[in-house]
Jmol script that loads the backbone (N, CA, C; Angstrom):
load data "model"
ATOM      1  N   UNK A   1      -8.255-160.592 -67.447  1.00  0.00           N
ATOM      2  CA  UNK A   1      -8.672-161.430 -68.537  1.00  0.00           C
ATOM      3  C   UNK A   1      -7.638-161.318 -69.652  1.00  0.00           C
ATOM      4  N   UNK A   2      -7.481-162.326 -69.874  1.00  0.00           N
ATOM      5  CA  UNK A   2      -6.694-162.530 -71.559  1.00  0.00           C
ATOM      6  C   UNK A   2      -7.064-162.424 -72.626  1.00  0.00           C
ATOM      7  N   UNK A   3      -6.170-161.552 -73.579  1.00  0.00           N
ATOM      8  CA  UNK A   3      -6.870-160.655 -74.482  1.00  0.00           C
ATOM      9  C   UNK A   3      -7.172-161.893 -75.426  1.00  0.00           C
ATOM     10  N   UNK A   4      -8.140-162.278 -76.342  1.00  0.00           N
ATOM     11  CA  UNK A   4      -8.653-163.627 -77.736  1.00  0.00           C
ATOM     12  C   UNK A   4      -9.044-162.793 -77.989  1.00  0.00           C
ATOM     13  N   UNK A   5      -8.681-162.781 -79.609  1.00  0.00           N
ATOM     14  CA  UNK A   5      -9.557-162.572 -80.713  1.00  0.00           C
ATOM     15  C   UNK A   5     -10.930-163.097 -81.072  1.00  0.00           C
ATOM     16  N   UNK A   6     -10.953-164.678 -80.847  1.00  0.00           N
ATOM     17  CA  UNK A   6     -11.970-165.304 -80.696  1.00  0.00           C
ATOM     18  C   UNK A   6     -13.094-164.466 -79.635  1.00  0.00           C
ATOM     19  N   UNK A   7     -12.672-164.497 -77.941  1.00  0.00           N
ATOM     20  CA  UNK A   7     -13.586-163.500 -77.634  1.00  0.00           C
ATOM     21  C   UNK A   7     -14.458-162.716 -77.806  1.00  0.00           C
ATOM     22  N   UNK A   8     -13.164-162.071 -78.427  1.00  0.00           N
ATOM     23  CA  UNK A   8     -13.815-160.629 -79.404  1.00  0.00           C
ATOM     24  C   UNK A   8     -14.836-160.852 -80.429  1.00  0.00           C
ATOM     25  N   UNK A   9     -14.738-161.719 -81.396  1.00  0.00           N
ATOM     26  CA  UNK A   9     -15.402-162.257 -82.685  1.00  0.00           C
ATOM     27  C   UNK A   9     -16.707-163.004 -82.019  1.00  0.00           C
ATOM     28  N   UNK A  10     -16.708-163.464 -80.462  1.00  0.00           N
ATOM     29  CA  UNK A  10     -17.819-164.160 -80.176  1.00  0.00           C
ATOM     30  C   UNK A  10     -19.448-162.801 -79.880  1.00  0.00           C
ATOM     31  N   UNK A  11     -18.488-161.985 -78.964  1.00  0.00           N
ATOM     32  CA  UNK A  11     -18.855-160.744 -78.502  1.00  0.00           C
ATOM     33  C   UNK A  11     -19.740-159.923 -79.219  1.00  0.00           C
ATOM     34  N   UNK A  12     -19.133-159.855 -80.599  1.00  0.00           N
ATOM     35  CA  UNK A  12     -19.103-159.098 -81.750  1.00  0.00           C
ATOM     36  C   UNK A  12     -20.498-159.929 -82.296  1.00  0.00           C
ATOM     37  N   UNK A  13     -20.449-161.110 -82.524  1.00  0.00           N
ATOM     38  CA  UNK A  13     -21.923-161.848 -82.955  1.00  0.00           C
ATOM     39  C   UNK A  13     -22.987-162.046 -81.848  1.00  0.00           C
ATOM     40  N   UNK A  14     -22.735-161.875 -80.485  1.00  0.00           N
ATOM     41  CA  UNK A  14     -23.812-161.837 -79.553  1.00  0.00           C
ATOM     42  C   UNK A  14     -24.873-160.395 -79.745  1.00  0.00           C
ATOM     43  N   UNK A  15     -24.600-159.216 -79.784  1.00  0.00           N
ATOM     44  CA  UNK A  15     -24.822-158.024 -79.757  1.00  0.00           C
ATOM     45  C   UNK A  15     -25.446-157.571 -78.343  1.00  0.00           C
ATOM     46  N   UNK A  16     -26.638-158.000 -78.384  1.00  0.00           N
ATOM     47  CA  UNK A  16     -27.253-157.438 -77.215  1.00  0.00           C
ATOM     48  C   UNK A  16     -26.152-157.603 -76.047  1.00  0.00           C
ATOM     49  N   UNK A  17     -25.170-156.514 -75.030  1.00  0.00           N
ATOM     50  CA  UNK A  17     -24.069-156.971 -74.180  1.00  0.00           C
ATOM     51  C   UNK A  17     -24.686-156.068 -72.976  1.00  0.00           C
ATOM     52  N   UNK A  18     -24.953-157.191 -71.678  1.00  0.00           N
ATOM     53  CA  UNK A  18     -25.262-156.689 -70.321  1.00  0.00           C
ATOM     54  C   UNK A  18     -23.734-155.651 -69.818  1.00  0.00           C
ATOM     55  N   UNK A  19     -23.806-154.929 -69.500  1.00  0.00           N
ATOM     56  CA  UNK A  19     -22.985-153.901 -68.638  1.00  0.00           C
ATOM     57  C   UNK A  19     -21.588-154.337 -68.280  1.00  0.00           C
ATOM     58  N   UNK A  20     -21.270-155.566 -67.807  1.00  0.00           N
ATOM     59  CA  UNK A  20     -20.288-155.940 -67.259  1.00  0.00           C
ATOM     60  C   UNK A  20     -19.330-156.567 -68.945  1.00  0.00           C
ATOM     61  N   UNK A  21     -20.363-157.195 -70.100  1.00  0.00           N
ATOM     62  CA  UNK A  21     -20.078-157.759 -71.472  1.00  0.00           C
ATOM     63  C   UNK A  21     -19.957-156.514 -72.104  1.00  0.00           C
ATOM     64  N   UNK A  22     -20.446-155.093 -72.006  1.00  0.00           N
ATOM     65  CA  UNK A  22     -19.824-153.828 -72.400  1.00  0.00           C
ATOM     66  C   UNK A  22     -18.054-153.500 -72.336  1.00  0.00           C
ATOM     67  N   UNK A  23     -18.273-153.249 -70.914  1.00  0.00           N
ATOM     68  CA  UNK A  23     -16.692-153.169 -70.666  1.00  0.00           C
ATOM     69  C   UNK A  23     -15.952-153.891 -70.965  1.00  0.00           C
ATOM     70  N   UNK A  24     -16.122-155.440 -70.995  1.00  0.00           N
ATOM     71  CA  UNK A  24     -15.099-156.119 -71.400  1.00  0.00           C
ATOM     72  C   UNK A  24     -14.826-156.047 -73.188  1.00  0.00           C
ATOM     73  N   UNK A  25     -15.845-155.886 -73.691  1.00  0.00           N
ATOM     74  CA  UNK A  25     -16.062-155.874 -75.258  1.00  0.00           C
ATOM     75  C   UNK A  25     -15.183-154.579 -75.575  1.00  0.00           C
ATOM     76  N   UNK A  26     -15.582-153.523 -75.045  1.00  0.00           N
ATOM     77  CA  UNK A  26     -14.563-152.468 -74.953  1.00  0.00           C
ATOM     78  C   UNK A  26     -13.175-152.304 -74.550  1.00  0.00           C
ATOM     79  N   UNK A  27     -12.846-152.916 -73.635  1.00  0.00           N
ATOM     80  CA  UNK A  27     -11.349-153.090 -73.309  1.00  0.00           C
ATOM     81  C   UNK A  27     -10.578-153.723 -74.264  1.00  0.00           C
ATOM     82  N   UNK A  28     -11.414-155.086 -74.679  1.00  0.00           N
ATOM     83  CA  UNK A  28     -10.660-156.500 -75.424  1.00  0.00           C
ATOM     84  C   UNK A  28     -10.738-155.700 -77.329  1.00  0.00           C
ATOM     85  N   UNK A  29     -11.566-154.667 -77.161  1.00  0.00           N
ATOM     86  CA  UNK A  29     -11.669-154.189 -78.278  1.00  0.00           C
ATOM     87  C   UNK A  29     -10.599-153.043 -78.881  1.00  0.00           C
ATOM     88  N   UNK A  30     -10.136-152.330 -77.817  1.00  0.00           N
ATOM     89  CA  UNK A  30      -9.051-151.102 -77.034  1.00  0.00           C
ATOM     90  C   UNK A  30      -7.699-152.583 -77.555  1.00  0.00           C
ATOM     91  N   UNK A  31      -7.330-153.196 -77.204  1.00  0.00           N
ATOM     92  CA  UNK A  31      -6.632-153.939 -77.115  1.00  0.00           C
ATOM     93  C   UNK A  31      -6.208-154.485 -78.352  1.00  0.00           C
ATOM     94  N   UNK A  32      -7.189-155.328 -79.059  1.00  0.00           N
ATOM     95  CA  UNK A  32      -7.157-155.126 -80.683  1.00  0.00           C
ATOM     96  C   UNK A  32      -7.188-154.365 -81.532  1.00  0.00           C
ATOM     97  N   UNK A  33      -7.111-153.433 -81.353  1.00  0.00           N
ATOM     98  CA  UNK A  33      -6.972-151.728 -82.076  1.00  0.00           C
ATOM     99  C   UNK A  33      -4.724-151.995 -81.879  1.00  0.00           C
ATOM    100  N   UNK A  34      -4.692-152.094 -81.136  1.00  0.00           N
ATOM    101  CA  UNK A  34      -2.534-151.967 -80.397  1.00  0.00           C
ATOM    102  C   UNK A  34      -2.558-153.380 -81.566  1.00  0.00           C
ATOM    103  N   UNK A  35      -2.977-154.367 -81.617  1.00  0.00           N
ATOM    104  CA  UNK A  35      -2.563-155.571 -82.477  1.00  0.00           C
ATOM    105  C   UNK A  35      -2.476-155.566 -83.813  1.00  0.00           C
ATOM    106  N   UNK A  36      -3.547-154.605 -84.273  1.00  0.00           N
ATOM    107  CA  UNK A  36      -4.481-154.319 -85.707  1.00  0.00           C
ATOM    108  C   UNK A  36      -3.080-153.149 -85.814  1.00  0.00           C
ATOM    109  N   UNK A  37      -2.833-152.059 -85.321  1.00  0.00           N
ATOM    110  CA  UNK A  37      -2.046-151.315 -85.889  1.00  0.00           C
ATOM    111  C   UNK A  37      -0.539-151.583 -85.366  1.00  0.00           C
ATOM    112  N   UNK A  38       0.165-152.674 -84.658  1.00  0.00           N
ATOM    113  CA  UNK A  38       1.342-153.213 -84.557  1.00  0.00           C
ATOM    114  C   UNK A  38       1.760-151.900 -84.647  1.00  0.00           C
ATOM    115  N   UNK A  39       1.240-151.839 -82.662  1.00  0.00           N
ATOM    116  CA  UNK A  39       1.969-150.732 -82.056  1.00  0.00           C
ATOM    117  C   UNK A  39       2.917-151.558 -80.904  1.00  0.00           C
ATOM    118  N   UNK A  40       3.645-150.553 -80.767  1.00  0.00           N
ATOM    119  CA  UNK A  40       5.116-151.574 -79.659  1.00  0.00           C
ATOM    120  C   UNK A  40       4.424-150.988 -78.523  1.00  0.00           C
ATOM    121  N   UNK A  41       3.792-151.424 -77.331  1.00  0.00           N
ATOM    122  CA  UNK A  41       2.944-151.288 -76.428  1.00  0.00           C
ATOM    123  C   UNK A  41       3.442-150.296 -75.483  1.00  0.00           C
ATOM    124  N   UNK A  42       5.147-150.863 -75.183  1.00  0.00           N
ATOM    125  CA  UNK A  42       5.455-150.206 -74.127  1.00  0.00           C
ATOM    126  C   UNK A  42       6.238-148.817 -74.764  1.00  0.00           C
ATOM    127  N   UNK A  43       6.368-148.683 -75.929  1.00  0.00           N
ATOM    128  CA  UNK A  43       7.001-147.344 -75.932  1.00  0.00           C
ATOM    129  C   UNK A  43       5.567-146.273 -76.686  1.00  0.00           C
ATOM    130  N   UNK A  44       4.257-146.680 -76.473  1.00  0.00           N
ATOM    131  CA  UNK A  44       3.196-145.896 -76.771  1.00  0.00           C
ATOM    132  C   UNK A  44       2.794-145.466 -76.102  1.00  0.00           C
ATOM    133  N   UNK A  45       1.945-144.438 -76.039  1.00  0.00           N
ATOM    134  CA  UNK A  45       1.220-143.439 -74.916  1.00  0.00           C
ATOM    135  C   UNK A  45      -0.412-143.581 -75.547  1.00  0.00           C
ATOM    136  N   UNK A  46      -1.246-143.706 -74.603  1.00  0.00           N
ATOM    137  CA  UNK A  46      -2.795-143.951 -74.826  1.00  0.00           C
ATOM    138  C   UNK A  46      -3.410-142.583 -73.880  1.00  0.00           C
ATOM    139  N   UNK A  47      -4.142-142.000 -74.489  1.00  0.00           N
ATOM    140  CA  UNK A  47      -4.737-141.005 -73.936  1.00  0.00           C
ATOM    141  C   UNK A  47      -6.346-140.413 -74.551  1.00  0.00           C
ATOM    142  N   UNK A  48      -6.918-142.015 -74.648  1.00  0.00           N
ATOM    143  CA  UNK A  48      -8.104-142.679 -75.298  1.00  0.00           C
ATOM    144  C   UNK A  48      -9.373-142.117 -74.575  1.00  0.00           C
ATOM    145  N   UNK A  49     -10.847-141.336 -75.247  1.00  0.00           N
ATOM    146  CA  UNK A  49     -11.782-141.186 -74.623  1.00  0.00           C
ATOM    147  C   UNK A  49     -12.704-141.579 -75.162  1.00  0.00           C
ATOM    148  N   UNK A  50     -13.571-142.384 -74.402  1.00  0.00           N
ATOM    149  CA  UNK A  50     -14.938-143.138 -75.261  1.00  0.00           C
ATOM    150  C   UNK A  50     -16.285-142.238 -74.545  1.00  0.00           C
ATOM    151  N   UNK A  51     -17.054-141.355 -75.328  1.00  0.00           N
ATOM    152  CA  UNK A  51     -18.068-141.069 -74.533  1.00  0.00           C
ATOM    153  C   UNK A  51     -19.302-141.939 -75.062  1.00  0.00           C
ATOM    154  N   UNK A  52     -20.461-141.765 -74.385  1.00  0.00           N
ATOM    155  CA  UNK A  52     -21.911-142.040 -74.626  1.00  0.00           C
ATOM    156  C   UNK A  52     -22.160-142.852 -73.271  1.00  0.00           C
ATOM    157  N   UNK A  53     -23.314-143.778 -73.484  1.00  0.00           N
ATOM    158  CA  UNK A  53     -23.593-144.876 -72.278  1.00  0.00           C
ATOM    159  C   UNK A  53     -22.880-144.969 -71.222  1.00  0.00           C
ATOM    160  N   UNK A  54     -21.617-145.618 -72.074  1.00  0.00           N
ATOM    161  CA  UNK A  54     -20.415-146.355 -71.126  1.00  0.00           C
ATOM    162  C   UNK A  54     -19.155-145.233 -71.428  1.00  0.00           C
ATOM    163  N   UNK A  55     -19.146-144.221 -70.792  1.00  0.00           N
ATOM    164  CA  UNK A  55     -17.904-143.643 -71.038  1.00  0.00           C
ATOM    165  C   UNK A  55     -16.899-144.538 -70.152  1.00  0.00           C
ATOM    166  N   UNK A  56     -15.489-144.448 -71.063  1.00  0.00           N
ATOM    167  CA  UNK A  56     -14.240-144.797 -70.802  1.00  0.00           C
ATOM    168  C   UNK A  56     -13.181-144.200 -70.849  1.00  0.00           C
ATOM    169  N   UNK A  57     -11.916-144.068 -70.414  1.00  0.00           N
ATOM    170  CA  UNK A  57     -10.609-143.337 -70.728  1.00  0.00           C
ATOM    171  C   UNK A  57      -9.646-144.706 -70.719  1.00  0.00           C
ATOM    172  N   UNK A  58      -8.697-144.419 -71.649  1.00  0.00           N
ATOM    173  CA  UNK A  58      -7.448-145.499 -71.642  1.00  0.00           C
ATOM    174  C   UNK A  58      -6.043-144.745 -71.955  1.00  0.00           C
ATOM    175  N   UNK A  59      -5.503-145.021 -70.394  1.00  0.00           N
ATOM    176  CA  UNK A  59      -4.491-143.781 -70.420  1.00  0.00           C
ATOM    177  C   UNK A  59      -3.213-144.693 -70.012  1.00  0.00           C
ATOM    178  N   UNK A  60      -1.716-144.297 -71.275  1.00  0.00           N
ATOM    179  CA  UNK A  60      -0.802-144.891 -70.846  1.00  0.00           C
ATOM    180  C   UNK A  60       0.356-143.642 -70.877  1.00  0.00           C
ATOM    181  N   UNK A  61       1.591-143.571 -70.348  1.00  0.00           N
ATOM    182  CA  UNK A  61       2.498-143.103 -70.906  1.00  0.00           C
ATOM    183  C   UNK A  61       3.720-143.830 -71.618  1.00  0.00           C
ATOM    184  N   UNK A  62       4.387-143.323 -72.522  1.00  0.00           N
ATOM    185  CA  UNK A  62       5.645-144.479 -73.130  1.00  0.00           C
ATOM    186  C   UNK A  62       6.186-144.788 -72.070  1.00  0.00           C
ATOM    187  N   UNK A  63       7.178-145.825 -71.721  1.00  0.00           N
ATOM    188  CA  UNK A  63       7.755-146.736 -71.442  1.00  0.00           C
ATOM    189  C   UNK A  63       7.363-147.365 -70.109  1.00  0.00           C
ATOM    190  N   UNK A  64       5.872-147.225 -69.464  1.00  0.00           N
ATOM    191  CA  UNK A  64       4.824-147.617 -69.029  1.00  0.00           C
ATOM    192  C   UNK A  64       4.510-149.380 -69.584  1.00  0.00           C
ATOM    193  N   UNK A  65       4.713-149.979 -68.345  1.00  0.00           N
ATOM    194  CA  UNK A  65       3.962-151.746 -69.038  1.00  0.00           C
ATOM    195  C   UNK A  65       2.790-151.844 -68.694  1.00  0.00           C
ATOM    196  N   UNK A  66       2.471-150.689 -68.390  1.00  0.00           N
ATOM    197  CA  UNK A  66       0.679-150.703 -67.869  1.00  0.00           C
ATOM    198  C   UNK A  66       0.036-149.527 -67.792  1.00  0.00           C
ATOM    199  N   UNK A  67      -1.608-150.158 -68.789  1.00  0.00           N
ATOM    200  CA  UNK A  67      -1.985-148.744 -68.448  1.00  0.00           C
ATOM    201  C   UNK A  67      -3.106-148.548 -67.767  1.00  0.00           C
ATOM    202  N   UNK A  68      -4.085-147.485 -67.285  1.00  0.00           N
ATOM    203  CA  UNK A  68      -5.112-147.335 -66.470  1.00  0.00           C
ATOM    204  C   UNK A  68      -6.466-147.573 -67.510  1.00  0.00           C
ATOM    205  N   UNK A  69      -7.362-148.091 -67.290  1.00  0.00           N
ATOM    206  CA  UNK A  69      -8.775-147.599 -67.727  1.00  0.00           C
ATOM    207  C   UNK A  69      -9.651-147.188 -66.935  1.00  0.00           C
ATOM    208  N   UNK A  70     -10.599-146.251 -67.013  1.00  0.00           N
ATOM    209  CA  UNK A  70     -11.325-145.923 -66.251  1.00  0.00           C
ATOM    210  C   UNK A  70     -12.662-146.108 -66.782  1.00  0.00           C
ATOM    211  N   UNK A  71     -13.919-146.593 -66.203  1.00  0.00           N
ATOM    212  CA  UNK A  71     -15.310-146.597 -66.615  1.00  0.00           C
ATOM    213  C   UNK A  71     -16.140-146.435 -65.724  1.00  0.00           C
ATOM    214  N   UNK A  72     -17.117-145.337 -66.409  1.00  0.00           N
ATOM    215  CA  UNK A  72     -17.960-144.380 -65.017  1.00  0.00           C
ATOM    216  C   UNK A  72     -19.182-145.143 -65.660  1.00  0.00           C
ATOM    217  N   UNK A  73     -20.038-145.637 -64.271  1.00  0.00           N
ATOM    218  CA  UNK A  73     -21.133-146.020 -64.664  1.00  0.00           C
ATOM    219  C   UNK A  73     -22.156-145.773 -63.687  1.00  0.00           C
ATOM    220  N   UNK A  74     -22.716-144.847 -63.371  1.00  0.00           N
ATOM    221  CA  UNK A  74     -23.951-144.034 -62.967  1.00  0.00           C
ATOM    222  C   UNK A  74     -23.260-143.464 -61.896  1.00  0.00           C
ATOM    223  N   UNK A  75     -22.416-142.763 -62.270  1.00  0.00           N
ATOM    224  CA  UNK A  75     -21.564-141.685 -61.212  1.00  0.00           C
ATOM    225  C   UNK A  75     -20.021-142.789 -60.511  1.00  0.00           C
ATOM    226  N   UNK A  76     -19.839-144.278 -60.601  1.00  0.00           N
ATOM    227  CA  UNK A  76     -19.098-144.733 -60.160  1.00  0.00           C
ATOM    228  C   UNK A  76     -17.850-145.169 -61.120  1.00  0.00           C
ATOM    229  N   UNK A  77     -16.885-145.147 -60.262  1.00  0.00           N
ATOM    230  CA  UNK A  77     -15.782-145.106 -61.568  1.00  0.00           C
ATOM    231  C   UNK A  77     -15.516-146.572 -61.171  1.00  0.00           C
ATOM    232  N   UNK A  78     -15.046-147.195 -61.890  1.00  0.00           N
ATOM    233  CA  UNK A  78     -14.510-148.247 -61.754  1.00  0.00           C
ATOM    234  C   UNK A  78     -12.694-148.489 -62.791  1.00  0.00           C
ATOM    235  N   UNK A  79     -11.788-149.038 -61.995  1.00  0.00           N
ATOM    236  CA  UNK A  79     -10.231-149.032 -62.574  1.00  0.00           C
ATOM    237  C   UNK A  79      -9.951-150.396 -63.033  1.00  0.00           C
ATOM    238  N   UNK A  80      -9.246-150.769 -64.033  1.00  0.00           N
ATOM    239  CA  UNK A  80      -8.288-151.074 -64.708  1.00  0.00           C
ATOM    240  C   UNK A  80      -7.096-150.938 -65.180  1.00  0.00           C
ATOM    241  N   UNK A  81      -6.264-152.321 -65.213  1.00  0.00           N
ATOM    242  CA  UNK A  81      -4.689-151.834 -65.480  1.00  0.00           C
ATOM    243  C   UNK A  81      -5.007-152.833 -66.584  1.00  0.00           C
ATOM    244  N   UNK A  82      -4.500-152.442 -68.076  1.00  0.00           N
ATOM    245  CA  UNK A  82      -4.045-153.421 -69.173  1.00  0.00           C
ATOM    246  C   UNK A  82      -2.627-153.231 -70.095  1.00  0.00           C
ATOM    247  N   UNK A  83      -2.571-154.036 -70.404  1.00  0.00           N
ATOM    248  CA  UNK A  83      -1.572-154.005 -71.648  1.00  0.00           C
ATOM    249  C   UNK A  83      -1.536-154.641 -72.742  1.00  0.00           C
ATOM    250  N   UNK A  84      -1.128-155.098 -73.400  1.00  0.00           N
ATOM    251  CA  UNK A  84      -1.508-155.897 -74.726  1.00  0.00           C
ATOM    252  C   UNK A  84      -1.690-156.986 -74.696  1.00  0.00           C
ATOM    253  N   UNK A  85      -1.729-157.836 -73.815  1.00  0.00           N
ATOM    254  CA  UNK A  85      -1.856-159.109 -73.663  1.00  0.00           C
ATOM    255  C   UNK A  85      -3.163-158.953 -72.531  1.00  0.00           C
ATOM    256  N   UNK A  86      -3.724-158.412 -72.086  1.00  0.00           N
ATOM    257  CA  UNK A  86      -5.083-158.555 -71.062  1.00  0.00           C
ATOM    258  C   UNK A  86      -4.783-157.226 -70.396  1.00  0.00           C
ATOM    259  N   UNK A  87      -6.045-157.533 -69.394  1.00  0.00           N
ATOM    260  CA  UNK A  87      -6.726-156.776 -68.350  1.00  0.00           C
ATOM    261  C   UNK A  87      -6.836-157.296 -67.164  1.00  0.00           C
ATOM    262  N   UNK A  88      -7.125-156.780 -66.150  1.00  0.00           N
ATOM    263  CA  UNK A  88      -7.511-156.592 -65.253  1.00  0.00           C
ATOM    264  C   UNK A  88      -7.948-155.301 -64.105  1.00  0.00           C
ATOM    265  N   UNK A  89      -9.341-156.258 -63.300  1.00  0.00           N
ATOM    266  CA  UNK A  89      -9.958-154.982 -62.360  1.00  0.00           C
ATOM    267  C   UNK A  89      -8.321-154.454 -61.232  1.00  0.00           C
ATOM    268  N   UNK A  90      -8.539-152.996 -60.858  1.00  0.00           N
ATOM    269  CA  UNK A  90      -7.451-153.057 -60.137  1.00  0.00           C
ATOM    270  C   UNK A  90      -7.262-153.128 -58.651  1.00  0.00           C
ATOM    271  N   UNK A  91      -8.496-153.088 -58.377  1.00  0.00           N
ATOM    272  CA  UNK A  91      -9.338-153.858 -57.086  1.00  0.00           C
ATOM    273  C   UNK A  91      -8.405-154.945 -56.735  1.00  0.00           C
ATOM    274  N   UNK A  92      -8.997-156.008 -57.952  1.00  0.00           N
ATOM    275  CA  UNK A  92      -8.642-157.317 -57.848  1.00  0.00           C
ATOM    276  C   UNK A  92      -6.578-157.171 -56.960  1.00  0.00           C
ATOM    277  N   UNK A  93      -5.928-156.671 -58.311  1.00  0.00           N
ATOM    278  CA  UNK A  93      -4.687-156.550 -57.850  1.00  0.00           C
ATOM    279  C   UNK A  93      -4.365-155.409 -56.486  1.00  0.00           C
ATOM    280  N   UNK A  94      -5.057-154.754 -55.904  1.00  0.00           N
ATOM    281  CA  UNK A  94      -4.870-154.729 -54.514  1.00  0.00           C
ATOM    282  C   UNK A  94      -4.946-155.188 -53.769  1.00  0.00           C
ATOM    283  N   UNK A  95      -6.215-156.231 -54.122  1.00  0.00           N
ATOM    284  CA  UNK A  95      -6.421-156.920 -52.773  1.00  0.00           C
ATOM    285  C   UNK A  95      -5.341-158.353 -52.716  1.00  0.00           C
ATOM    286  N   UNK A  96      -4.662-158.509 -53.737  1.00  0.00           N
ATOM    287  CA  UNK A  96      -2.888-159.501 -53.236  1.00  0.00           C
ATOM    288  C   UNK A  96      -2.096-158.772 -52.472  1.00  0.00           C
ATOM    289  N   UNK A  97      -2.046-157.316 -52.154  1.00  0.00           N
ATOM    290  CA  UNK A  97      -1.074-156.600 -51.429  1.00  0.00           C
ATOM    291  C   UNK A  97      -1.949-156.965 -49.740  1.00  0.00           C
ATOM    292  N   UNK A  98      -2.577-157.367 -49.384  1.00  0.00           N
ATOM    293  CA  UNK A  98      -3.377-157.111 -47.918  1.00  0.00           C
ATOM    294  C   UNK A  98      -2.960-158.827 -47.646  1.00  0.00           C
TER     295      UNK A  98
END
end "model"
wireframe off; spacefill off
backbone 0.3
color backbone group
């Protein structure tokens, strides 16, 4: 998904967010945090932990164009690769290698 502000601002006035509108609110939110503080993406390191409900990690190293997220949700992890411009599941991008 492609990172909007708009998104975000829609997200942000819905409140009540089903599970799958969590994570994304969180990622796209992870994402506008790098915009808001005009960080240079690829020479930053993310080593981000969100606990409660929806725990998350957002882990990059510098000169990395991508980084991992991870979100455990009732014992299952689920992956992500983002960078400042979007996300994506990393599922998704394996299954173009088959």
């Amino acid at each position: 998904m492609k990172y909007s502000e708009i998104e975000v601002k829609k997200m942000l006035k819905k409140g009540d967010l089903n599970l799958e509108d969590q994570i994304k609110f969180n990622i796209l939110n992870f994402i506008r945090t790098i915009y808001f503080n005009e960080l240079d993406f690829i020479e930053s390191s993310f080593g981000t932990e969100f606990f409660g409900e929806l725990p998350m990690t957002f882990q990059k190293k510098p000169g990395q164009v991508m980084g991992l997220i991870t979100a455990t949700i009732d014992g299952e992890v689920w992956k992500y690769v983002f960078n400042n411009k979007g996300y994506e599941p990393l599922e998704d991008l394996l299954e173009l290698g088959k």
